[in-house]
matplotlib code that plots the C-alpha trace (Angstrom):
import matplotlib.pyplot as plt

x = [182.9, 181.4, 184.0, 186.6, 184.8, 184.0, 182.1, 183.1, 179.8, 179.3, 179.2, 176.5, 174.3, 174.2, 173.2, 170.5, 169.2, 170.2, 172.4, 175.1, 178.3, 181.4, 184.8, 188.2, 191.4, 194.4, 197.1, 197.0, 197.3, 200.4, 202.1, 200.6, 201.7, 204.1, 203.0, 201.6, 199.6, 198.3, 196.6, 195.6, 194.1, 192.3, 190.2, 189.1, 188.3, 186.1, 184.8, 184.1, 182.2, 180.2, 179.1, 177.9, 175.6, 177.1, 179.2, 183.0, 184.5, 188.2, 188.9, 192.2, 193.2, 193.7, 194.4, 193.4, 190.0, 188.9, 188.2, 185.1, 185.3, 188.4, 188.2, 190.3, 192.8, 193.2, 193.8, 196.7, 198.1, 198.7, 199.4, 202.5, 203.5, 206.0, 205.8, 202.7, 202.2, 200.5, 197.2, 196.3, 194.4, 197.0, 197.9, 194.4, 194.6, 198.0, 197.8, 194.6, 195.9, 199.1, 196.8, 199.3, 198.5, 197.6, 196.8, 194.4, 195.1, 192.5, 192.2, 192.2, 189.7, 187.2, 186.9, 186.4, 184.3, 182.1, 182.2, 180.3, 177.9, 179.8, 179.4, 181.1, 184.8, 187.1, 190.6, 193.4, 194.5, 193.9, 196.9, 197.7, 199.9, 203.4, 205.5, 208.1, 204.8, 206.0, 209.0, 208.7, 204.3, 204.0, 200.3, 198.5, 196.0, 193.8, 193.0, 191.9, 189.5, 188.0, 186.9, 184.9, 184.4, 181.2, 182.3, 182.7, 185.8, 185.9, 189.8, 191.6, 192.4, 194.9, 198.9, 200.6, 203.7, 201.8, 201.1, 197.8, 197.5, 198.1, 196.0, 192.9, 193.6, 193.4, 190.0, 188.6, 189.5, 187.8, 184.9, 185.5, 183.2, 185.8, 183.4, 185.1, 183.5, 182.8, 185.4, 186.0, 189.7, 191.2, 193.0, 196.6, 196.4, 198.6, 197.1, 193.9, 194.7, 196.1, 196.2, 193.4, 189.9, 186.9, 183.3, 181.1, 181.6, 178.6, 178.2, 175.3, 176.0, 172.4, 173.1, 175.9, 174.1, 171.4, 174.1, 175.8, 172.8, 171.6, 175.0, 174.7, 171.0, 171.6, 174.4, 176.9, 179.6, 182.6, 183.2, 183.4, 186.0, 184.4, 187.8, 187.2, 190.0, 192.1, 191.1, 192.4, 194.5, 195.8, 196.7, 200.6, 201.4, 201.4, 204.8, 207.0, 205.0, 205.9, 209.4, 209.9, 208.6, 210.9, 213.7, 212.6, 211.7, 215.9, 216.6, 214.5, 215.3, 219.4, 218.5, 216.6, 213.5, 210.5, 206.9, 204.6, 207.9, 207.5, 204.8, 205.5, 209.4, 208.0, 205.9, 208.6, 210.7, 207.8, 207.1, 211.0, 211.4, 208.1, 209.1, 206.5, 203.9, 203.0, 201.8, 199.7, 197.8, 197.6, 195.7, 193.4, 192.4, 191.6, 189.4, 187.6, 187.1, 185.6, 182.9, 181.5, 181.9, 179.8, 176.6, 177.4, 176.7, 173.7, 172.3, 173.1, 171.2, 168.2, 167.9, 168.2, 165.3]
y = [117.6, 118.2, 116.9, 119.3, 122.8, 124.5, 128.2, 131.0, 131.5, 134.4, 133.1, 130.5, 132.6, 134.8, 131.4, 130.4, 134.2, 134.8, 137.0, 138.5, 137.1, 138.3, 135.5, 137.4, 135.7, 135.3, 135.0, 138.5, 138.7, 136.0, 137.1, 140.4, 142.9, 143.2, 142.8, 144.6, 146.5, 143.2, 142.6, 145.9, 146.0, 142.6, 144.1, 147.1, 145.3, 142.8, 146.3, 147.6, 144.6, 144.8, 148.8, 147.7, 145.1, 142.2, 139.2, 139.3, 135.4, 134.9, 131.8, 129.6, 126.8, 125.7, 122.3, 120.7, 122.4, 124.9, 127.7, 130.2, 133.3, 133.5, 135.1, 137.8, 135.6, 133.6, 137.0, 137.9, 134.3, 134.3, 138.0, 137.6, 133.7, 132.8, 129.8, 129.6, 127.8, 129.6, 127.8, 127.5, 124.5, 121.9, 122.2, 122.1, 118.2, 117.6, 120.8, 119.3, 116.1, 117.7, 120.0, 123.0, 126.4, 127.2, 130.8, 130.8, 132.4, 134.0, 130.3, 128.6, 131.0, 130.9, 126.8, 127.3, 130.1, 127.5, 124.9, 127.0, 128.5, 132.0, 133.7, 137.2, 137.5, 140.8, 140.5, 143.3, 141.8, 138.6, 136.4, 135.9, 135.4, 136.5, 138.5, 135.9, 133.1, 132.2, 130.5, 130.3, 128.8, 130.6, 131.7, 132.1, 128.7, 131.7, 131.6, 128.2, 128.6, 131.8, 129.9, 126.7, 128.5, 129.9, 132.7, 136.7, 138.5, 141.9, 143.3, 146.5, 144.1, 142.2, 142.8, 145.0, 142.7, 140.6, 140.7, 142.5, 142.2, 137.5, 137.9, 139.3, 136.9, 133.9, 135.0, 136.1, 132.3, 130.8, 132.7, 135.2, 138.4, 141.5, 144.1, 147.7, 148.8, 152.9, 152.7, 151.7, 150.6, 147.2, 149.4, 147.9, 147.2, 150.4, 152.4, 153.3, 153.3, 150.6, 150.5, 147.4, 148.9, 146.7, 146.2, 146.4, 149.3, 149.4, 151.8, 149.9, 147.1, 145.9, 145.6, 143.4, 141.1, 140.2, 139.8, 137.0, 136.0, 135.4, 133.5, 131.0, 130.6, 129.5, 127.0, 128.9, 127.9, 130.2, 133.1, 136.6, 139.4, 143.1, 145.3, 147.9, 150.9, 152.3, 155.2, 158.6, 159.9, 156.5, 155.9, 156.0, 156.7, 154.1, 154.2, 154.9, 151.8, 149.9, 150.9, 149.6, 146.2, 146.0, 146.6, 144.4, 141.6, 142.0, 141.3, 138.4, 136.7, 137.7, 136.0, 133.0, 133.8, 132.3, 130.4, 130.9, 133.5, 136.0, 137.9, 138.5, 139.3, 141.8, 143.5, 144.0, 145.4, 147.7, 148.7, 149.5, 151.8, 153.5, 154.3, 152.1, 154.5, 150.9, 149.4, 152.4, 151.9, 148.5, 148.8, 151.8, 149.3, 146.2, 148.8, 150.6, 146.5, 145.7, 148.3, 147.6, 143.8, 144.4, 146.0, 143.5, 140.7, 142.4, 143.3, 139.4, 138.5, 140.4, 138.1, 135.1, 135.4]
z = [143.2, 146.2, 148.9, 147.1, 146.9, 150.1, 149.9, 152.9, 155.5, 153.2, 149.8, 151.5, 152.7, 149.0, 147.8, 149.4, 149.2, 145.9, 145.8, 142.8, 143.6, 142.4, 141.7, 142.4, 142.1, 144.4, 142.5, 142.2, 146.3, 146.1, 143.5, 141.6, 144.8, 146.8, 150.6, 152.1, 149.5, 147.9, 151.5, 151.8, 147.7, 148.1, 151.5, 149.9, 146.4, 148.6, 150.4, 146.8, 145.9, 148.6, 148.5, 144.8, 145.9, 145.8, 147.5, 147.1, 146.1, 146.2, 145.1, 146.1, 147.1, 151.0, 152.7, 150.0, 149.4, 146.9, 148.7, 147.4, 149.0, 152.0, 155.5, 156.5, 158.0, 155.0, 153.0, 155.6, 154.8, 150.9, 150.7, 153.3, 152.6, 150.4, 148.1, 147.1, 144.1, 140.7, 140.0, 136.3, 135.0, 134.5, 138.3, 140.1, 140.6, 141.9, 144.1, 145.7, 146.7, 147.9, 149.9, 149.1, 148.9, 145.9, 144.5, 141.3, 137.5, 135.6, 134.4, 137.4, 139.2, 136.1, 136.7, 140.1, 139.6, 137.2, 139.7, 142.3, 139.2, 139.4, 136.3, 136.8, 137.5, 138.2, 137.9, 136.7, 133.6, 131.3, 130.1, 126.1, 123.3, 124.9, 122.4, 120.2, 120.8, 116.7, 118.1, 121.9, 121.9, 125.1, 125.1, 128.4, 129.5, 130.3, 126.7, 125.7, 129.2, 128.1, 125.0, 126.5, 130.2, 131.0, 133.0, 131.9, 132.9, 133.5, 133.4, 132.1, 129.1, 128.5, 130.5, 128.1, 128.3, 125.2, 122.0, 122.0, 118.4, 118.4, 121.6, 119.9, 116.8, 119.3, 120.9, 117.6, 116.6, 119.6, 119.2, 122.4, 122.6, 123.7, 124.7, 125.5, 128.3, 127.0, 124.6, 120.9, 121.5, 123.9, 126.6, 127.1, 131.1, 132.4, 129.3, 128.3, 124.5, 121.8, 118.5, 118.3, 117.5, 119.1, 117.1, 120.3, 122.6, 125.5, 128.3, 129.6, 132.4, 132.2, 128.4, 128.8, 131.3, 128.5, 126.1, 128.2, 129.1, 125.6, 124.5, 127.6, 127.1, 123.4, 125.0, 123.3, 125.7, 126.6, 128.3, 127.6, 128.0, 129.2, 128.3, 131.1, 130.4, 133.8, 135.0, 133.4, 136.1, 136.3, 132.9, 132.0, 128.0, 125.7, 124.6, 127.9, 128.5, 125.4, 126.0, 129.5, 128.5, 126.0, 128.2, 130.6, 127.8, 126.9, 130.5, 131.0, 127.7, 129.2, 132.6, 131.3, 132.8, 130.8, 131.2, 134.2, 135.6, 133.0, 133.6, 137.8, 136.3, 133.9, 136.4, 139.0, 136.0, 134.9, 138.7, 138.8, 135.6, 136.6, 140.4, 141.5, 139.6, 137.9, 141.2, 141.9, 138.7, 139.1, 142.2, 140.7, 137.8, 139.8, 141.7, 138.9, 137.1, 140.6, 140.1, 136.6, 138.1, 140.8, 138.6, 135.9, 138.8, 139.9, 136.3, 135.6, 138.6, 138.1, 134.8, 136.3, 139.2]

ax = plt.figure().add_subplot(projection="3d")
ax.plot(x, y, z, "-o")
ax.set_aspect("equal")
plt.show()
């Protein structure tokens, strides 16, 4: 394992003094923004991370190498390359041994994040059950990871371009906590609201740490989802939201566009019908997720010492 995962100068030295450490993907630098604000976003989340007391880790794939935690050059690189391959579990191996860039998924990055015992990961958004899943099976690898992964995943829940309600079925199933983060209902991503109440509502980061801390100590394997809702003056309405995804769902399914180029589609759709208002509150949401990340990490970290 060893001679394929390499950690930053940073990430080392939080090691050995044992520090929180934060995973964040890249995928959402490669293909979540457009350039430059993905760039720009994946600085000052790393910044956030930081000011919260702990050690940013973006994760991808370089040269053959995972990659914990990237330099600032390397962040310039996949946010303004082009063709840089989507990294979910299925594609770690080959993508290694071609030594191609390689940006990670929620489900790639959690693996990696494992690999280099990282057990708090920010991202925007998680993968799921896509809507027409009955006839189509497209459901998100993030899934099946989040279920046997040890690794809790802080995100505005999951993209609104699923089926919330086959999505919570499927973790429910495998046995995944969703915990809101201050609120009783699974925000929907651009929205803070959905119709899908949630049984464990905590306001109390140091709370959450000794629950995962309990599970993993009990060898309870999986992760854990921490729904953490957009911020207010963020948040776009439920339904203008719901409507634009349908739209966009008509033009895919009219275009042909399916699997792993769905959801970036969707998105630039979304982004379009919203006047880019959707990238704005992207960016706000990864931001806020990095936050509660950040104190989760520490929280977890004061457990472990």
């Amino acid at each position: 394992m060893k001679e394929y995962v390499v950690l930053s100068e940073e990430v080392k030295k939080a090691k050995e003094q044992g520090l929180p450490i934060v995973a964040l993907e890249s995928t959402i630098i490669s293909h979540g923004m457009p350039y430059p604000q993905n760039v720009q976003t994946a600085r000052e989340v790393e910044a956030i991370v930081r000011e919260n007391g702990a050690v940013p880790a973006t994760i991808a794939l370089i040269d053959g190498k995972i990659k914990i935690g990237l330099s600032d050059d390397e962040l310039e690189m996949f946010g303004s390359s082009t063709g840089v391959a989507k990294v979910s579990r299925r594609d770690i191996g080959f993508l290694l041994a071609s030594k191609k860039l390689g940006a990670t998924t929620v489900a790639a990055t959690m693996i990696c994040a494992a690999l280099a015992d990282i057990h708090i990961f920010v991202t925007g958004g998680i993968g799921g059950v896509h809507r027409g899943a009955e006839t189509t099976m497209d459901i998100s690898a993030d899934l099946e990871e989040l279920a046997k992964t040890n690794v809790a995943v802080i995100c505005a829940g999951a993209k609104s371009i699923l089926d919330l309600n086959l999505t919570m079925e499927y973790l429910e199933t495998k046995g995944v906590p969703v915990f809101g983060y201050k609120t009783d209902v699974l925000p929907s991503f651009f929205s803070r609201t959905s119709s899908i109440q949630l049984e464990n509502n905590i306001d109390d980061t140091a709370l959450l740490a000794q629950s995962l801390k309990a599970k993993w100590d009990l060898a309870i394997d999986g992760g854990a989802i921490i729904a953490n809702p957009i911020p207010e003056e963020y948040s776009m309405d439920e339904a203008f939201i719901n409507d634009a995804i349908e739209t966009a769902l008509k033009e895919a399914d009219e275009q042909g566009v399916s699997g792993k180029d769905i959801t970036p589609f969707l998105l630039g759709k979304i982004k379009d019908v919203t006047d880019g208002k959707s990238l704005e509150s992207n960016i706000a949401l990864v931001k806020n997720n990095a936050v509660i990340g950040s104190k989760l990490a520490v929280d977890f970290n004061n457990l472990s010492k």
